[in-house]
Each structure stands twice: as structure tokens, then as C-alpha cells.
N, C-alpha and C positions, 0 to 999 in steps of 0.2 A: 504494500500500500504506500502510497506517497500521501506527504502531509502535503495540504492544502493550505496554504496563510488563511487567515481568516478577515478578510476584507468589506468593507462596506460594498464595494461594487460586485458583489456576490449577491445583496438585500433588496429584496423589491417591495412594496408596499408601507413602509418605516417612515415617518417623518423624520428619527432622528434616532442617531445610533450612538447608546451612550460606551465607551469605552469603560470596563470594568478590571478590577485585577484577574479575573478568569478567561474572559472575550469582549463580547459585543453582545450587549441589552440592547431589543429594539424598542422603540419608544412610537405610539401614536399620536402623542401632543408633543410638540415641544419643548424644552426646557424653562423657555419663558413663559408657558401656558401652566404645566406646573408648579411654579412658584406662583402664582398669582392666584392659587388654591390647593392648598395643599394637605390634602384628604387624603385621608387611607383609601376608601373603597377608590375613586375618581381615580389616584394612583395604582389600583390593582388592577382595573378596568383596561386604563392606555395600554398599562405594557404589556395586555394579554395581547399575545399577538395573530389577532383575525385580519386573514388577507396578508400575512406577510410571508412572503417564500425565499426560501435564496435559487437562483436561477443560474443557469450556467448550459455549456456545452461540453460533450466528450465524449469519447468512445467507451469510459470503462463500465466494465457489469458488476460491481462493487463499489458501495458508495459507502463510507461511516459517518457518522456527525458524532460530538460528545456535545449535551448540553447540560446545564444546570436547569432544569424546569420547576417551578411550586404552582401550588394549586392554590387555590383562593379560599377558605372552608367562613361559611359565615356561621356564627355563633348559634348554635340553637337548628339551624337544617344538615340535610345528608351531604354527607363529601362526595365530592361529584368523581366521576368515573375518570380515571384515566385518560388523558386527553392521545388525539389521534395525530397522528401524522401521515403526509398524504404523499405519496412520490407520482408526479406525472410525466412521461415520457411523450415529446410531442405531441404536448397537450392531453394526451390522454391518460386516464387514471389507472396506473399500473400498480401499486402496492399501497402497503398499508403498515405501518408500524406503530408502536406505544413505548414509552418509559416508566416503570412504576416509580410513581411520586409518593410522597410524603405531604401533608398539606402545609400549608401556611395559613394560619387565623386570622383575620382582619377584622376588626373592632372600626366601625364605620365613623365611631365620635372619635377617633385618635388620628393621628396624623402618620403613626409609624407604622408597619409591619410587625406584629408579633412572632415569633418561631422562627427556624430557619429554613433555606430550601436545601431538597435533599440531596444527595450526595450526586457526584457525574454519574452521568449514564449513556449510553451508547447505543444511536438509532441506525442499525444498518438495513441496506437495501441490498441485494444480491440478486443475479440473474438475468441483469438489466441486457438490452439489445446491444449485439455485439459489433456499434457501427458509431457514427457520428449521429449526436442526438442535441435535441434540445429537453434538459432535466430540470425540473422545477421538485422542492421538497416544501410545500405545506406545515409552517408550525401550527399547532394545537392551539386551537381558537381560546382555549380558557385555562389556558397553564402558561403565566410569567415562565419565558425561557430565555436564556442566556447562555449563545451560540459560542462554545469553548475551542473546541478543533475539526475540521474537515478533514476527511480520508479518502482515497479513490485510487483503484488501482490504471488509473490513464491518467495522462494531464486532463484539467480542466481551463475555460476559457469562460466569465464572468458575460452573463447577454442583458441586453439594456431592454429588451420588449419588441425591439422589429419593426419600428416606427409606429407601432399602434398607438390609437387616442388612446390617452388618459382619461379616466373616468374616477373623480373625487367623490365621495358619498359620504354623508354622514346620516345616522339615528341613533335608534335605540337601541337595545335587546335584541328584538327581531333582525334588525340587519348587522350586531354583532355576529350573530348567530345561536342565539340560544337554543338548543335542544333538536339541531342539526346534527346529520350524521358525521362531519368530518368537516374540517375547513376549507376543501374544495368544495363541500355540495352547502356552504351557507345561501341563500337567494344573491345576495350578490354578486359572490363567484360564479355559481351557473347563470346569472343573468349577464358577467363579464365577458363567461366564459363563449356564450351565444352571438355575444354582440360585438366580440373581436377586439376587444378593448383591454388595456392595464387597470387593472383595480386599485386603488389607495382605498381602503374599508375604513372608515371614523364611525364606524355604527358604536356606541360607549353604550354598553349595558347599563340602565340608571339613569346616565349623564345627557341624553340627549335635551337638553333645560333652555337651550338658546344663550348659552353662556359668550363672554364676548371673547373669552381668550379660546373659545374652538374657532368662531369665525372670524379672526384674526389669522388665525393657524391656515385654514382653508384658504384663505385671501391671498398668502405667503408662499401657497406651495400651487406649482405649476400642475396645468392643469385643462384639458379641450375639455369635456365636459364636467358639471357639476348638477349633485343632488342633493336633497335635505327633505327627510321625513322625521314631520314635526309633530308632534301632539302628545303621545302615548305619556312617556315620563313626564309631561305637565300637570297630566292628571292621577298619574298615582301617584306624585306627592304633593299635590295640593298644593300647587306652587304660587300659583298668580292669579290674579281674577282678568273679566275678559278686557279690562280698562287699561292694565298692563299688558296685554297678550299681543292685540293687536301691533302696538307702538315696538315691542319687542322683537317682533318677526320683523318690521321696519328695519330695525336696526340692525340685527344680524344681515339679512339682504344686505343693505347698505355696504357692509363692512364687507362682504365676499365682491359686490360688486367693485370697492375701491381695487381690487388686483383681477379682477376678468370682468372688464367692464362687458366685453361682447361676447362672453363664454354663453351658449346654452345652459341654461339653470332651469332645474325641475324640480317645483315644490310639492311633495307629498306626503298629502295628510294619513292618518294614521286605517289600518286593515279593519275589521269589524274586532270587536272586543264585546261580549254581549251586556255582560255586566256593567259594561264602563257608558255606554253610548247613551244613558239618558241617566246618566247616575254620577257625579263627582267623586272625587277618592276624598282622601287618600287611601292605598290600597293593603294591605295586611296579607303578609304568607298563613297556611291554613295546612297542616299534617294533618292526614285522615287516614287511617289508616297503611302509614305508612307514605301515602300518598301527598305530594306537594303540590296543592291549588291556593290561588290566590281570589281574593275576596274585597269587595270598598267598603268599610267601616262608614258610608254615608248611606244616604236613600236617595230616592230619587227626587223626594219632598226637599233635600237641601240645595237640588238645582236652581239656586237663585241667588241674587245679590252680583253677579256675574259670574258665578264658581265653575269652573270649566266642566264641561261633561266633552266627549268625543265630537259627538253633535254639533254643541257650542262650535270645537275646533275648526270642524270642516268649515260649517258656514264663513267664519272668521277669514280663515288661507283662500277662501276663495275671492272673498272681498276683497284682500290686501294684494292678490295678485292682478286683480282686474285693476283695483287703483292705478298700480305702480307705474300703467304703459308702456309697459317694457316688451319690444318685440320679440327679444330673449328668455324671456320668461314664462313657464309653463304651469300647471297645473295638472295633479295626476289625483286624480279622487282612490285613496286606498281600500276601500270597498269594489273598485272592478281588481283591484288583485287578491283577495281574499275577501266572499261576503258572505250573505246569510246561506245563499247554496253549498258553498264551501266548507262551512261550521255544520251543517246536519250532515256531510258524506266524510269530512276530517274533520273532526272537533280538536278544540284546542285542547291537549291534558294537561294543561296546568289552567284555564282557562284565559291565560294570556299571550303564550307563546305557540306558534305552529310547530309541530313535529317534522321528520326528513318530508314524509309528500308534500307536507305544508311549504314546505322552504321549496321544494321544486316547483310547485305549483305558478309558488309569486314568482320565483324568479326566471319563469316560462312565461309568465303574462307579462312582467316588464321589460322583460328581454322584446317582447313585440311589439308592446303600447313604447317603448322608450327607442329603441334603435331600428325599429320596422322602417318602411320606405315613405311612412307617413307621421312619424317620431316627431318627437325636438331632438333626437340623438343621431336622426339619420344624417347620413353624407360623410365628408370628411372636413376638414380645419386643421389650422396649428394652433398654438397655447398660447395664450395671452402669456404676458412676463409679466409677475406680479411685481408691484414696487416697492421700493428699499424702508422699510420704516425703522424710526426710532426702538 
């Protein structure tokens, strides 16, 4: 085996790669976006790494990676399963591998990490095609990992993406990937994957709040298309009422469009959620036997005073989008990608997050409604160059 350096120009999907004493932690905010909140969970979240792969070229059929991976464990629910790693060989998904981890705790009111992560471990792939290829490795959507040494029995050569659009996204949970088979089949990767484009994934499990240090970060980093699916985490933590909502999706736009002023931008509102869409949160996790459902601690009697419900949202994104007069700016109603037909043939089992069909589903519909020949994704462009700020 020959050792590989371990380089940034290996990472795709990263905003920012922090050098550690073992390797490279990738990062999905940046370092300036970090400090200017700095939250344990909001920290556990970016640097899980959804949508980030290392990329490259080569002939060998034996690849190794060593990484440092931890798992996130919140206080009081189940330690989630072993996260996956995905190997694709021109573009197509050829293997599968796991690390057994160790968790790490995170106490959402603290600002540090508790516990540590667990020892190196070593994700090999064998068997691979015995030619020149193009190889992509998939880290584990929901395990902090920290990319230590590369191995491969050929040289490798580091690929930048093959001139494809870039495609920025940001939400929630759902386009994290939560409760996906693998971080190739998240809906955004197979909606990337469909529509021939580079993925950057800013989906923050939690975090998607309209914070101004993500749309700063979006603003900063180059980019032909951009998305933003809004609503969901507004209303499970009962964040704002609609008097704030509106002027706040103003502003995050605002802020993305100071660095792509003519980029395609496509605002979408949030999937069907049944409990959420005429009911305000905040929302509360629920063990039932064994089982993890989530639940809004409100009624439907406290939709008022402007306390956001789903409802509320769409109407709102809809208004702020018609306002704005932007030719480049779109509108994708999240109900044609997951609705009420959708929920009686896959229901949601935690009742807020889609399962694998669920995730391929959306990301089959907006791979069509978003890059079809009739899209705001369709065609082709170059990247606006975002500008230098303070």
C-alpha cells in the first residue's frame, strides 16, 4: 500500500478544513460562523459530515482511510447506529463500509463536547475495478470524523468535479439526512446525483433558524446554483412569531444575494409534517415503546398571536418571494415533494423525518421540478465570485 498525504484537495463538499494534530476535520460552517455561536449541539451538527466525500482518480483495487469518527448521543434517547460509508466508482455505488464508534455526549446548554472520540479505525474498500476510475468515499452523515491517513495500493490523483454546477443547499434535518440509508442516498445527493451537479449539503439538523452567520457563509462560498428550505426548525422550536419571520427570510435573501446576485435561488418551504401544519410547536421527542416519535407540546387553539404553524410558513415564503421581483428567484411549494398521498403509502416513523423511500422519493421529485428542462436549475452558467468581506 502507498501512503497517500492527506490533503485538502482530496475534500469535496467542506467549507473548511480545520487542521488537527491527527489530520483534517471537515467543517460545514466556517470558522467565523462558529464563533459567533458557539453551541455544542450547532457544533456537533456542522462537522457531521453530510455530503462530504474525498474524490480522486486511480487504478488501485484497495483503498484504506484511518479516521477518528464520534457519534453525537443526546442525553436521554438511543445511540444511533453506526454511521455508513459509501464508496462510488464512476459515480456509481459500489461498496459499503462502517467503523465501530464509541459515542460522544453532547449537552445542548454547554458549549463543549463531553467524552472523547474513539480510538482510529480503518475503513477499507477492496476489489475495486482494475482500470483508471473516478472514486469518491462518502463520510457518514452523522458521525464527527476526522480524516487521519489515506492508503491505496496505485497512485492517486485528487478530481475537482469535471466542471459541473455547483449546487449550495441549505435546511434542516431532512436534507441533513436524517434517517437515510447512507450518505449517498440523502435526497440531496440523489437529487445531485440526477441532476449532474456538485453538492455542498448545509442541510444543519436543528439549525436551519435563518441565522445570519449560515447566510453569510452561503454568500462567501462559490456557487451556480443555490437552495434554502425554510420553515421546519422555526416551528419546532418556537422560535419567532410571523412579525419576525417575514423581515427575516428578507434578510437572509438579502445576505446570499450580496455574493450571487444572478445565481438561480430556490426557496422551499417545508414537506407535509401532519402534526405540525395547523399546530405551532414547540416540539418534544416521545419513546414508546422503544420507539422515537416526536410530538408539539401546543394545540392547534394556540395558532395565534402570529405563532408559526407550517401553514402560516408556506403562505408567508410565498408572499416574500412574489414581493422581492427577482427574476432569479423561485418558489418550490414542499408539499409537491412529499404530501398527504405520500404520508398514507410512507409515513413518516418518527412523524417528522422521511425514511430511505422517503428520501428517494423527494429527491426524484426535485431532481425534476428543480433541474428538468422546465426548472430554475435547468441549463448551464458559471459562478458568480462572491465578494471579499470584513
Amino acid at each position: 500500500m502507498i501512503d497517500i498525504p492527506m490533503t485538502s484537495g482530496l475534500v469535496r463538499g467542506a467549507l473548511e478544513l480545520e487542521r488537527t494534530g491527527h489530520g483534517l476535520l471537515p467543517h460545514r460552517l466556517p470558522a467565523r460562523a462558529r464563533a459567533q455561536f458557539p453551541d455544542a449541539y450547532l457544533a456537533a451538527v456542522e462537522a457531521q459530515p453530510s455530503g462530504v466525500r474525498l474524490a480522486f482518480r486511480t487504478r488501485a483495487t484497495a483503498v484504506e482511510l484511518d479516521v477518528l469518527p464520534a457519534k453525537v448521543v443526546h442525553p436521554g434517547l438511543p445511540e444511533p447506529e453506526d454511521g455508513i460509508y459509501d464508496l462510488l466508482v464512476d459515480g456509481h455505488l459500489t461498496g459499503r463500509a462502517t467503523a465501530t464508534v464509541t459515542g460522544r455526549p453532547v449537552r445542548e446548554k454547554t458549549a463543549r463536547f463531553t467524552g472523547l472520540p474513539t480510538p482510529e479505525k480503518t475503513v477499507r474498500f477492496a476489489g475495486l475495478p482494475d482500470r483508471e476510475k473516478d472514486v469518491e468515499i462518502w463520510l457518514p452523515l452523522r458521525e464527527i470524523t476526522e480524516l487521519v491517513a489515506l492508503r491505496a495500493d496505485a497512485p492517486l490523483v485528487a478530481t475537482s468535479g469535471g466542471g459541473r454546477r455547483v449546487w449550495l443547499h441549505h435546511g434542516s434535518s431532512i436534507s441533513h439526512g436524517s434517517a437515510a440509508e447512507s450518505p449517498s442516498t440523502t435526497w440531496p445527493a440523489l437529487a445531485a446525483a440526477r441532476g449532474g451537479v456538485e453538492l455542498i449539503n448545509l442541510g444543519l439538523g436543528g439549525n436551519a433558524l435563518l441565522d445570519p452567520f449560515t447566510a453569510r457563509a452561503m454568500r462567501e462560498t462559490p456557487a451556480d446554483l443555490i437552495s434554502v428550505k425554510i420553515g421546519i426548525n422555526l416551528v419546532n422550536h418556537d422560535l419567532m412569531r410571523l412579525r419576525a419571520f417575514g423581515p427575516a427570510v428578507h434578510g437572509f435573501l438579502d445576505t446570499i444575494r450580496e455574493g450571487h446576485p444572478g445565481t438561480p435561488l430556490l426557496v422551499v418551504s417545508p414537506i407535509l409534517c401532519p402534526f405540525l401544519e395547523d399546530t405551532p410547536g414547540p416540539i418534544a421527542p416521545l419513546l414508546d415503546g422503544g420507539r422515537l416519535t416526536f410530538r408539539s407540546v401546543s394545540t392547534p387553539q394556540d395558532a395565534k398571536d402570529g405563532r408559526l404553524t407550517l401553514t402560516v410558513i408556506r403562505d408567508e415564503l410565498t408572499r416574500v418571494v412574489a414581493r422581492r421581483n427577482d427574476p432569479n428567484l423561485h418558489y418550490l411549494d414542499g408539499r409537491t415533494l412529499y404530501g398527504e398521498a405520500d404520508y398514507a403509502e410512507l409515513p413518516l416513523p418518527d412523524e417528522l423525518h422521511p425514511d430511505p423511500a422517503g428520501h428517494r422519493t423527494i429527491g426524484e421529485r426535485f431532481a425534476a421540478q428543480a433541474f428538468g428542462s422546465h426548472g430554475p436549475f435547468a441549463g448551464t452558467g458559471g459562478q458568480d465570485v462572491p465578494v471579499e468581506r470584513d
